[in-house]
Structures are given as C-alpha cells and as structure tokens.
Backbone as CSV, one residue per row, in Angstrom:
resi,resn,N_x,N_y,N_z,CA_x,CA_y,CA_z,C_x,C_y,C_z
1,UNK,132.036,23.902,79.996,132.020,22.464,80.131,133.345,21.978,80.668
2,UNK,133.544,20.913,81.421,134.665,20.557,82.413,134.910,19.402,81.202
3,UNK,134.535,18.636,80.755,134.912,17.237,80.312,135.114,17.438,79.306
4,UNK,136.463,17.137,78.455,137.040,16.982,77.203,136.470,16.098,76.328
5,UNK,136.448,16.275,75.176,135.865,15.087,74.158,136.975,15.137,73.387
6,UNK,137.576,13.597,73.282,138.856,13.394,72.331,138.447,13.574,71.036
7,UNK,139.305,14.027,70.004,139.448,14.220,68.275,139.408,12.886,68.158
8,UNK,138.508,12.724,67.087,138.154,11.100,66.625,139.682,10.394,65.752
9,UNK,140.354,11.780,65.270,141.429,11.488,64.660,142.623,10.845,65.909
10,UNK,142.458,11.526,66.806,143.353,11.075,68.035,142.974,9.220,68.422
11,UNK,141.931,8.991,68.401,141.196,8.062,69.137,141.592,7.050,68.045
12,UNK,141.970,7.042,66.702,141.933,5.999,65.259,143.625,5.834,65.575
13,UNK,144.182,7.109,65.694,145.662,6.988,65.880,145.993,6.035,67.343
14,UNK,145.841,5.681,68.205,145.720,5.505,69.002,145.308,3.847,68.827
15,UNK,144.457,3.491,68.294,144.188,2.236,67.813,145.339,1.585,66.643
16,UNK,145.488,2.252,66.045,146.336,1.655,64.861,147.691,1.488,65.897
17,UNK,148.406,2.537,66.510,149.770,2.212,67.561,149.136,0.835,68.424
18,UNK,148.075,0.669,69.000,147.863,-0.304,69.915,147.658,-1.773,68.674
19,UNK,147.094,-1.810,67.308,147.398,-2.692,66.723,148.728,-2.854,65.944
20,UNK,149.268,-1.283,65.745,150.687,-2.022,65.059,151.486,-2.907,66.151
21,UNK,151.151,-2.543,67.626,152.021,-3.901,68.744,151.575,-4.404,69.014
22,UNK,150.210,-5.052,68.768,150.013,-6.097,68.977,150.446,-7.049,67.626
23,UNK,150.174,-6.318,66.700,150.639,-7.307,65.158,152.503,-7.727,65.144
24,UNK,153.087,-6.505,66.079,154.865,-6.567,65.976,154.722,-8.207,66.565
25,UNK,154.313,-7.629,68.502,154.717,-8.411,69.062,153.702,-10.249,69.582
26,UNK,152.695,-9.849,68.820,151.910,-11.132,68.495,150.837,-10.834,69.953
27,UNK,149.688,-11.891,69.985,148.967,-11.903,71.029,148.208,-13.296,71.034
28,UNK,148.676,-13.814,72.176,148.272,-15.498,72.104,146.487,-15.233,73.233
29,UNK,145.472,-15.856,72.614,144.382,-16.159,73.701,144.139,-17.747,73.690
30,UNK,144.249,-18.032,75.319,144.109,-19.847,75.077,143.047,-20.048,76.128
31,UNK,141.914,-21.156,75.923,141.154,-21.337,76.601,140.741,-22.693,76.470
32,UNK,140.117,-23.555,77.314,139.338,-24.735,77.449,138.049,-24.704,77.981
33,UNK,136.734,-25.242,77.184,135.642,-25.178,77.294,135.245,-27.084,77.976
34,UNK,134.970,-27.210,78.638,134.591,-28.338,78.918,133.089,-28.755,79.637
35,UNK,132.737,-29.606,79.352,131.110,-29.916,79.184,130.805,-31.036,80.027
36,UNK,130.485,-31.119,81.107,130.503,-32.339,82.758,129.056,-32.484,82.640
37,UNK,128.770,-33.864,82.912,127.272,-33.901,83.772,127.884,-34.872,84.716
38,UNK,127.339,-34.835,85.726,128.184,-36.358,86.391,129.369,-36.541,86.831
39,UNK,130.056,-35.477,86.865,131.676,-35.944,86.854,132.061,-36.929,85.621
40,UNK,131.412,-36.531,84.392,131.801,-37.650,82.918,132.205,-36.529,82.409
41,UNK,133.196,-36.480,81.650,133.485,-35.490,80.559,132.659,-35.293,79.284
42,UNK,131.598,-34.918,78.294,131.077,-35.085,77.589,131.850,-34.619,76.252
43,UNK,132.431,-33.137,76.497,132.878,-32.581,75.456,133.870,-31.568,76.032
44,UNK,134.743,-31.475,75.161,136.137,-30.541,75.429,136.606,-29.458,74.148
45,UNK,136.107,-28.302,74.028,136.934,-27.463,73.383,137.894,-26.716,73.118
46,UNK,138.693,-26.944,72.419,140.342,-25.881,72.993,140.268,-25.033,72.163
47,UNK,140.727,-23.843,72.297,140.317,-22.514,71.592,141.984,-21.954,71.840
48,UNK,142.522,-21.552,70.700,143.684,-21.048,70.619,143.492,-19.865,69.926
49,UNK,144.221,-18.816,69.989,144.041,-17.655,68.747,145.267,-17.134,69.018
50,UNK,145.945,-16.696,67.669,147.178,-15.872,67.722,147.036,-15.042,66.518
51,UNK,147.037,-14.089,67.139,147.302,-12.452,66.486,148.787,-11.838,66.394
52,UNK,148.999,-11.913,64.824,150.313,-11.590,64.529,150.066,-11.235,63.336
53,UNK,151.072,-10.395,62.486,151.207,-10.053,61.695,151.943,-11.369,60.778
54,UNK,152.173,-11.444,59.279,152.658,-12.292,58.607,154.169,-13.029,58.904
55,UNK,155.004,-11.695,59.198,156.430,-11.918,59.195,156.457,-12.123,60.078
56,UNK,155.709,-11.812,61.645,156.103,-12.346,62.542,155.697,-14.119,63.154
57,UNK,154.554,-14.258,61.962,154.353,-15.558,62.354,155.156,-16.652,61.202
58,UNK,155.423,-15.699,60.295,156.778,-16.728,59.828,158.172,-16.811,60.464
59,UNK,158.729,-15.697,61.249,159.482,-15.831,62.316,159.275,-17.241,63.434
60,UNK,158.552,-17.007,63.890,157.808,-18.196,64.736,157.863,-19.436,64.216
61,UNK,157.474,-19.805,62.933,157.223,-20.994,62.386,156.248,-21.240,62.002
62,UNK,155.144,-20.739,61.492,153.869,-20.697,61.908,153.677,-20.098,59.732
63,UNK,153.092,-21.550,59.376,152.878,-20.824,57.853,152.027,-21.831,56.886
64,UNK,151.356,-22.090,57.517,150.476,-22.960,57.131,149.245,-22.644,56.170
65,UNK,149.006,-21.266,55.889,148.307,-20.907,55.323,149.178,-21.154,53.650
66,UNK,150.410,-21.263,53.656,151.037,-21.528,52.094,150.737,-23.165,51.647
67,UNK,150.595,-23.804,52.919,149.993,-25.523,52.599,148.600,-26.046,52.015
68,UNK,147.506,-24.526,52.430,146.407,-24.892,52.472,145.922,-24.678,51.154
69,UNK,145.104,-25.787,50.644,144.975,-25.578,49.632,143.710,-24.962,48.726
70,UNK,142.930,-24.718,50.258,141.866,-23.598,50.162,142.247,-22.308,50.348
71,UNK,143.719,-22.030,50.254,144.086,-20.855,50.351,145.100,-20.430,49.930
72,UNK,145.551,-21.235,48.958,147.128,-21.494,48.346,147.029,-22.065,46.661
73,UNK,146.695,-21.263,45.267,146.656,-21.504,44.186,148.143,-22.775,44.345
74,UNK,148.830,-22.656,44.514,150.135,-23.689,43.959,149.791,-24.709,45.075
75,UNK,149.889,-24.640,46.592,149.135,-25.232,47.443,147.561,-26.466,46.634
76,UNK,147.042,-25.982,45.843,146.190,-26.705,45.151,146.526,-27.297,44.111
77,UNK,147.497,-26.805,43.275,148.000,-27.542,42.242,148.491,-28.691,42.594
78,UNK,149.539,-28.870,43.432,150.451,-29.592,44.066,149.613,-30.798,44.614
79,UNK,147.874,-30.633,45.249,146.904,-31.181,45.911,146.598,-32.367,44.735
80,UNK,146.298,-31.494,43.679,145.247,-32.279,42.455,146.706,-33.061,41.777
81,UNK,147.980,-32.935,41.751,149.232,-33.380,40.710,149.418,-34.517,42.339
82,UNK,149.449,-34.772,43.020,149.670,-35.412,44.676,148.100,-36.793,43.988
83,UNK,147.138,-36.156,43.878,145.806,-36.956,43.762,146.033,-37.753,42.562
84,UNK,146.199,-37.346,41.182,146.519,-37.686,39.854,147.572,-38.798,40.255
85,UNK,148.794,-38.964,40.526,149.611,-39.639,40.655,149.469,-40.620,41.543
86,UNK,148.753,-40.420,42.966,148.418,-41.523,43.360,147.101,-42.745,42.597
87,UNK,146.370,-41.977,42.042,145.657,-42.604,41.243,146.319,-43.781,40.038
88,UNK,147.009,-42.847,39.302,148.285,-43.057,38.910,149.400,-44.641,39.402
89,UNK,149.364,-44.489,40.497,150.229,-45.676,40.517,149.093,-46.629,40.741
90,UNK,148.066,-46.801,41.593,147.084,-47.635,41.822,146.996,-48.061,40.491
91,UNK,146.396,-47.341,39.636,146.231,-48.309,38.361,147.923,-49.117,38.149
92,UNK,148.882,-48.828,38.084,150.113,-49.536,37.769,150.157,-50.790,38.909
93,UNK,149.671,-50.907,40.128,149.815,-51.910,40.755,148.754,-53.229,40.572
94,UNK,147.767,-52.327,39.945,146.749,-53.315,39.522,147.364,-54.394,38.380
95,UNK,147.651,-53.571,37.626,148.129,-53.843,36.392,149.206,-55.306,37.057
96,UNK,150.018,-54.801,37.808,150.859,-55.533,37.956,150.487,-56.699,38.719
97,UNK,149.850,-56.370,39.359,149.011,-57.437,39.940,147.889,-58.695,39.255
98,UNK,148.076,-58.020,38.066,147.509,-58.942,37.158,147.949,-60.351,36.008
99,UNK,149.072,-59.205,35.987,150.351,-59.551,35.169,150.938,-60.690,36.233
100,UNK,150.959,-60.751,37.570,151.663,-62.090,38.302,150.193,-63.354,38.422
101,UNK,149.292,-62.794,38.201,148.214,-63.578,38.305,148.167,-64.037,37.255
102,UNK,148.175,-63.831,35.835,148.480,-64.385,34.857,149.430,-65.483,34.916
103,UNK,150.370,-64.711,35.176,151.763,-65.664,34.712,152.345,-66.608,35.705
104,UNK,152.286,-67.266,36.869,152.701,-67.745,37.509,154.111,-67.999,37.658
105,UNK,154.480,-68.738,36.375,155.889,-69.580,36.284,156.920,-68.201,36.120
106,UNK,156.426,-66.921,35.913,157.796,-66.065,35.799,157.740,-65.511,36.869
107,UNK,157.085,-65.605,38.072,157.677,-65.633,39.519,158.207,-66.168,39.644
108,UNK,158.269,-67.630,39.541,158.987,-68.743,40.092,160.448,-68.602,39.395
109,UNK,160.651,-68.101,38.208,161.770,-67.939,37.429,162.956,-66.809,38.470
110,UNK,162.008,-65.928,38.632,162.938,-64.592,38.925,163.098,-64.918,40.189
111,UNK,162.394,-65.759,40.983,163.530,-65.530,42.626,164.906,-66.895,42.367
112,UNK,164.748,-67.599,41.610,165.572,-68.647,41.385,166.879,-67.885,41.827
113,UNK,168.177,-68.022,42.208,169.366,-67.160,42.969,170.209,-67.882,41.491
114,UNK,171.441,-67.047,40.847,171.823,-67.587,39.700,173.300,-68.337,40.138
115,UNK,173.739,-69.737,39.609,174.978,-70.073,40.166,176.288,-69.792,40.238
C-alpha cells in the first residue's frame, strides 16, 4: 500500500497544539448578516466570536462573565442586595413624601435663611 494512515494519537496531538494557539493567542470571527427587500434594510445581525483562553481574555479586558449574574454566585448576590436596597429607599422616599404632605408649615420653616 502507497498511502499512509496517520496514528489517531498523532492526529489528537496535533489538535490540542493547534488549540493550545489558538487559546494563547486568541481568535476573533466577525461578520454582518443583513436582510434587504427593496433597497430597505429590514434586519441586521452582527456576529462577533472570540476564542481565548481565560487569562488571555483578562489580559485584554474582557471579563464579564464575573458581572453576570447567571454566571457569577457573588455576581448574584450583589444583584438581589443592589434590588433589596433599591426597594429599600423607594419605600423611604415615599415615606418622606408623605411626611411633607402632611406637614406643610415645616417646609416653610426649614428654607427660612437664619439672621
């Protein structure tokens, strides 16, 4: 037989070197999908993908997965203690807002300027 058949072990090694550089040195794919009848634009898709490993996309700047809070236990805490507190003051402005509706004359007191 003339034609070689590669070791499957060769062929896995070979993949892992071609993904350990692509994971070193990252791999950007960018594209635009756009949707015409008429010369009208109907619809526009932008399609980005970047293939990197962790450290290199924290190198970059790129770390958004620690914000998300579908993907980030403290990321979610931070979500629901962010929600609580705004809730949180709403009731205190109400409140306060009630408290000047009540009282009229101790507005009028406190902007008075003292002599």
């Amino acid at each position: 037989m003339n034609g070689t058949i590669e070791p499957a072990y060769r062929r896995s090694t070979g993949l892992v070197d071609v993904l350990d550089r692509v994971l070193d040195k990252g791999l950007v794919i960018a594209g635009d999908i756009r949707v015409s009848l008429a010369e009208v634009e109907l619809l526009t898709i932008r399609i980005r993908l970047l293939v990197c490993s962790i450290d290199k996309a924290e190198q970059i700047g790129l770390d958004w997965w620690r914000n998300d809070p579908n993907l980030s236990v403290a990321a979610r805490r931070l979500t629901l203690e962010n929600d609580s507190l705004r809730q949180e003051i709403r009731s205190l402005q109400q409140k306060v807002a009630a408290l000047e509706i009540g009282a009229p004359g101790a507005r009028r007191r406190t902007r008075k300027s003292s002599p």
